[in-house]
C-alpha positions in Angstrom: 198.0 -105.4 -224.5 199.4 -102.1 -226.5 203.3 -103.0 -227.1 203.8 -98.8 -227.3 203.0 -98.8 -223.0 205.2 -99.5 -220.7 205.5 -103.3 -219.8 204.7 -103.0 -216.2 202.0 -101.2 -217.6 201.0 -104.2 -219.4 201.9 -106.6 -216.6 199.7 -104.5 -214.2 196.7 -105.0 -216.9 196.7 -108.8 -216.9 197.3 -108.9 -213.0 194.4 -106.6 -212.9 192.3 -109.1 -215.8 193.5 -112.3 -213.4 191.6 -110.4 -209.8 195.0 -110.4 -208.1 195.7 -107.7 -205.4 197.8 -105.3 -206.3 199.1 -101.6 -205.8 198.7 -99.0 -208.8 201.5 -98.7 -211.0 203.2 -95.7 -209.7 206.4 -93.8 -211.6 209.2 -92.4 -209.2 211.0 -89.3 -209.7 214.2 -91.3 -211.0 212.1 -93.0 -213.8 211.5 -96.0 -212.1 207.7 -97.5 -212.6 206.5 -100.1 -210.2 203.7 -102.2 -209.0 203.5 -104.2 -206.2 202.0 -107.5 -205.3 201.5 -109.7 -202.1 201.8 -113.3 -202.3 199.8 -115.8 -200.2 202.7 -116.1 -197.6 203.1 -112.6 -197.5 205.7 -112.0 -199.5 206.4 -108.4 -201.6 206.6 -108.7 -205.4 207.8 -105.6 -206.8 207.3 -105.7 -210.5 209.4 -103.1 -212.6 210.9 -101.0 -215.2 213.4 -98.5 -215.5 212.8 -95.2 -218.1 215.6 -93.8 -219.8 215.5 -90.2 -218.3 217.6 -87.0 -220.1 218.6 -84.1 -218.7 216.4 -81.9 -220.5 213.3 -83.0 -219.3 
């Protein structure tokens, strides 16, 4: 794992390594990155972190 990505970045990669189902890692427009991923009862586990966003960009 690179300590320079993002960690749900990282996460996403040893999900990914482990064959667990999951959604791509996707960035929103307010700088929050997410994956998701369904347990075996169904439930939503929504893996995140927030990016420090300025002004300028």
């Amino acid at each position: 794992m690179n300590p320079a990505q993002n960690p749900v970045d990282n996460y996403y990669q040893f999900v990914k390594i482990k064959n667990i189902h999951s959604t791509e890692p996707k960035t929103w427009p307010w700088g929050k990155r997410e994956f998701v991923v369904k347990d075996p009862d169904g439930y939503k586990l929504v893996f995140y972190s927030v990016s420090v966003v300025s002004k300028n960009d």
